[in-house]
N, CA, C and O of each residue as an XYZ file, in Angstrom:
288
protein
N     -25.651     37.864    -13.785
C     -25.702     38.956    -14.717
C     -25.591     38.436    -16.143
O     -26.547     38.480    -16.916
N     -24.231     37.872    -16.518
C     -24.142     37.347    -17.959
C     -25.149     36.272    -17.961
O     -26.101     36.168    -18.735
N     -24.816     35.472    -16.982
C     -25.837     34.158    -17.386
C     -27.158     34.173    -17.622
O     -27.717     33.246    -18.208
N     -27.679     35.061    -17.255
C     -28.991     35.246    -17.212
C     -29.252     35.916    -18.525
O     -30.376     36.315    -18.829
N     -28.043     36.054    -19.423
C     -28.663     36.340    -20.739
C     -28.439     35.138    -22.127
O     -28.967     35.128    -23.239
N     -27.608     34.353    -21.606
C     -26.877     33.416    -21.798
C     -28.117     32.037    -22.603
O     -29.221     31.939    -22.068
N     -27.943     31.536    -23.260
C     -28.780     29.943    -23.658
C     -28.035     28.953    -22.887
O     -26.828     28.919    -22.648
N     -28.806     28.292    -22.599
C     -28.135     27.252    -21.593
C     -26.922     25.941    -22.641
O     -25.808     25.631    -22.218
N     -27.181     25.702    -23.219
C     -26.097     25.090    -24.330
C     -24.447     25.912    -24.140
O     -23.328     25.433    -23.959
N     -24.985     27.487    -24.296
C     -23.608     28.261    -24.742
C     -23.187     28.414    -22.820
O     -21.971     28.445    -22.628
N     -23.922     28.489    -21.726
C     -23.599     28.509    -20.981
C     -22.815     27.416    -19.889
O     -22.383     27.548    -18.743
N     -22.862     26.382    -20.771
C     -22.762     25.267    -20.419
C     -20.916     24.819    -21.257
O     -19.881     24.259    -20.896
N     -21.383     25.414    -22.336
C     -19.783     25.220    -22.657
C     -18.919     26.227    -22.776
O     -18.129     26.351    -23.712
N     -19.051     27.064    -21.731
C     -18.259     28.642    -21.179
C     -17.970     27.854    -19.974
O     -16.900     28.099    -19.416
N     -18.702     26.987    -19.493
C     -18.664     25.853    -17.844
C     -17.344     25.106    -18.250
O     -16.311     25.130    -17.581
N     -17.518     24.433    -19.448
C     -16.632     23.486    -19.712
C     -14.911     23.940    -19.661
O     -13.929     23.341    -19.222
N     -15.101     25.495    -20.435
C     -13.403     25.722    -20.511
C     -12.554     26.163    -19.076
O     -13.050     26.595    -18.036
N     -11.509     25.976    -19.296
C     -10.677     26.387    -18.065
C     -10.903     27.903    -18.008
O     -11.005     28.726    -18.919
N     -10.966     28.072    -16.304
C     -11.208     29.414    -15.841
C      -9.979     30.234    -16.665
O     -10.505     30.990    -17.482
N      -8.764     30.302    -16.695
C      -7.766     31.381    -17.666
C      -8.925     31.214    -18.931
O      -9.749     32.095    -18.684
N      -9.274     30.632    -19.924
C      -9.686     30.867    -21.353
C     -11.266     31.542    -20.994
O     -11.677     32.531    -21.601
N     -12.003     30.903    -20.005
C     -13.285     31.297    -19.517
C     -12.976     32.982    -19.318
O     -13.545     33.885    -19.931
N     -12.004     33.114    -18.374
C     -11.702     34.686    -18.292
C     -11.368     35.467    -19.335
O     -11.861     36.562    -19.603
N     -10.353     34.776    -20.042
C      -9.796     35.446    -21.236
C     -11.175     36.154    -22.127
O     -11.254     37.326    -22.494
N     -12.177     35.085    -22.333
C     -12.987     34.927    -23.564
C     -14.062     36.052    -23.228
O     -14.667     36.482    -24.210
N     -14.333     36.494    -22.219
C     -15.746     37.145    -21.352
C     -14.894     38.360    -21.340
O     -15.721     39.251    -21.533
N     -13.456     39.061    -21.201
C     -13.105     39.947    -20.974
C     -12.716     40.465    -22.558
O     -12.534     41.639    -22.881
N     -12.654     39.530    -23.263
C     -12.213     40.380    -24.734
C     -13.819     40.201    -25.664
O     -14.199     40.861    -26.631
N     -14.289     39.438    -25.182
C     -15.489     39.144    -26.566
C     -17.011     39.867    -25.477
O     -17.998     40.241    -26.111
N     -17.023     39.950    -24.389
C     -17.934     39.969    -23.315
C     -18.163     42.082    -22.997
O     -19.025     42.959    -23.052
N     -16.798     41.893    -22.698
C     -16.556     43.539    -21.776
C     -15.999     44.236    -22.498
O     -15.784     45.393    -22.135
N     -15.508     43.725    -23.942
C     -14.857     44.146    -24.615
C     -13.435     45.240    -24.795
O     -13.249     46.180    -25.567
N     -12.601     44.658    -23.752
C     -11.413     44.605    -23.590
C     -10.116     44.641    -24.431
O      -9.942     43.755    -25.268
N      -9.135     45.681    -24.246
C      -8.097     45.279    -25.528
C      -7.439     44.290    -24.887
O      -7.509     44.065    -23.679
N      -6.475     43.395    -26.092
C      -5.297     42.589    -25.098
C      -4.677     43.013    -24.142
O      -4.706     42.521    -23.014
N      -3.937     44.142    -24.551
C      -3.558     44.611    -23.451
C      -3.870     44.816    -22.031
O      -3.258     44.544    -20.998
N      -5.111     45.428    -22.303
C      -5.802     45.637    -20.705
C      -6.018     43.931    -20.114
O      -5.948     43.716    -18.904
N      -6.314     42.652    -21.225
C      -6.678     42.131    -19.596
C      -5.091     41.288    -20.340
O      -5.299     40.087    -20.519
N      -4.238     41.558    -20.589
C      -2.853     41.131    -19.919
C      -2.978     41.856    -18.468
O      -3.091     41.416    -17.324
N      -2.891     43.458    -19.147
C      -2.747     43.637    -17.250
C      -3.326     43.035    -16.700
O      -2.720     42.521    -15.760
N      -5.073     42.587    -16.854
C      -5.354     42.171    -15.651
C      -5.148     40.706    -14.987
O      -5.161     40.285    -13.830
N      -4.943     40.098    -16.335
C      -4.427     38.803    -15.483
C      -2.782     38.299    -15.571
O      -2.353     37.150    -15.461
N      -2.129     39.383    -15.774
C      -0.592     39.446    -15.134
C       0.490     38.747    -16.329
O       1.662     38.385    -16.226
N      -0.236     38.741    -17.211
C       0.422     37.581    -18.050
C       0.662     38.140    -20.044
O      -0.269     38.665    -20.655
N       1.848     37.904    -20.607
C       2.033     38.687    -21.805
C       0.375     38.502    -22.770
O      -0.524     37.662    -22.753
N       0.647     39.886    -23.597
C       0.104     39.629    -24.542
C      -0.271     38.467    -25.620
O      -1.340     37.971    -25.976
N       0.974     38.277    -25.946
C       0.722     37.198    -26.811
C      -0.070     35.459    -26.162
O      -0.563     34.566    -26.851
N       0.119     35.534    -24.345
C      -0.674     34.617    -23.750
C      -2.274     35.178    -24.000
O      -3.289     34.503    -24.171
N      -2.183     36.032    -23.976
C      -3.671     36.663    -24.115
C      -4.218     36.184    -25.706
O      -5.413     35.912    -25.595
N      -3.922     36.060    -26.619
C      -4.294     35.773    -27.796
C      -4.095     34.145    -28.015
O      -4.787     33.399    -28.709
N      -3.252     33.910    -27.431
C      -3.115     32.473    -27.863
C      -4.500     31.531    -26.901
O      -5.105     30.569    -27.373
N      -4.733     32.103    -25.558
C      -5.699     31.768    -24.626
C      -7.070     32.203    -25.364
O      -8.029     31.439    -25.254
N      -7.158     32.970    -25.846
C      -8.606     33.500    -26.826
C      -8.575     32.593    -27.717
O      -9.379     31.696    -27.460
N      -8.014     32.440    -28.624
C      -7.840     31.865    -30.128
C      -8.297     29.881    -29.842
O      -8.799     29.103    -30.654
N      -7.823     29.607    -28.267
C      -8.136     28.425    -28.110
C      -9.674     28.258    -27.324
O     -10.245     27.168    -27.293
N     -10.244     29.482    -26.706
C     -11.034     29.369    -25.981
C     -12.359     29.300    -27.036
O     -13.322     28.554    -26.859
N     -12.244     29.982    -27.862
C     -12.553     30.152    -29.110
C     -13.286     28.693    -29.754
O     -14.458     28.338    -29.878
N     -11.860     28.013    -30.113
C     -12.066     26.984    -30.846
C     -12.728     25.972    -29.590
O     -13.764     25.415    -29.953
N     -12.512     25.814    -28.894
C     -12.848     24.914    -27.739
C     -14.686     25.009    -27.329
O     -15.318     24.027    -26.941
N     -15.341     26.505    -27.539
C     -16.220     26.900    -27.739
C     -16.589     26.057    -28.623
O     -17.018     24.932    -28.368
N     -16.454     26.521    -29.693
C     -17.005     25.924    -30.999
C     -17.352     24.883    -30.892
O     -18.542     24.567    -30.878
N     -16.268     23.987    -30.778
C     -16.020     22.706    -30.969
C     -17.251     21.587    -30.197
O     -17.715     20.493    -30.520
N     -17.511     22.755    -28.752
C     -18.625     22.379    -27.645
C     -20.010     22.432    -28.509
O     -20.644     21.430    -28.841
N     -20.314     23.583    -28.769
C     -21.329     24.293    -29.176
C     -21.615     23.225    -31.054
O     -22.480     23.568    -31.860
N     -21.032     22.495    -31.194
C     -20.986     22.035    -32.345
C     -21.638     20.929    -32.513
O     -22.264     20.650    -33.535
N     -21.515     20.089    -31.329
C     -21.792     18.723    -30.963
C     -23.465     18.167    -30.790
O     -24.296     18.924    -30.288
N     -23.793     16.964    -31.197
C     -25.156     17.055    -30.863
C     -25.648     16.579    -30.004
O     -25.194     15.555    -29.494
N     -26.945     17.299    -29.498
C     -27.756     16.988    -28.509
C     -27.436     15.662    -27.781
O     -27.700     14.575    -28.296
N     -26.855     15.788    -26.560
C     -26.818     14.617    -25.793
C     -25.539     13.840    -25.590
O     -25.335     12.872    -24.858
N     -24.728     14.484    -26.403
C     -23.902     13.848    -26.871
C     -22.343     14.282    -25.653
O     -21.976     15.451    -25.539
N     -21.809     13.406    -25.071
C     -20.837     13.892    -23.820
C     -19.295     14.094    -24.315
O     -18.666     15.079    -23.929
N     -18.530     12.827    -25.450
C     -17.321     13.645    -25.923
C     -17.544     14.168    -27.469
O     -16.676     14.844    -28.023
């Protein structure tokens, strides 16, 4: 569903992050989710919820930044 709308670059470094930030990032920026709701859904405080975005975030970036070919 998502992937198939996805560029393979950005899909590739949504691959890279850990499933918690992968989840985090698709449920607040994706499904558009408050913190709150996916605290509830993945059992865990708010403020884990922002701090897990804020890195999934940068970790994104940081992927998506790099050039062609390039592995670290």
């Amino acid at each position: 569903f998502i992937e198939e709308t996805m560029s393979e670059p950005l899909q590739k470094a949504l691959n890279g992050l850990s499933v918690d930030f992968r989840r985090t990032l698709i449920l607040v920026d994706v499904q558009e989710l408050s913190y709150e709701e996916v605290a509830g859904l993945m059992c865990c405080p708010v403020g884990t919820v922002r701090s897990r975005l804020h890195r999934a975030r940068e970790a994104l970036r940081k992927a998506l930044q790099k050039p062609a070919g390039a592995e670290h």
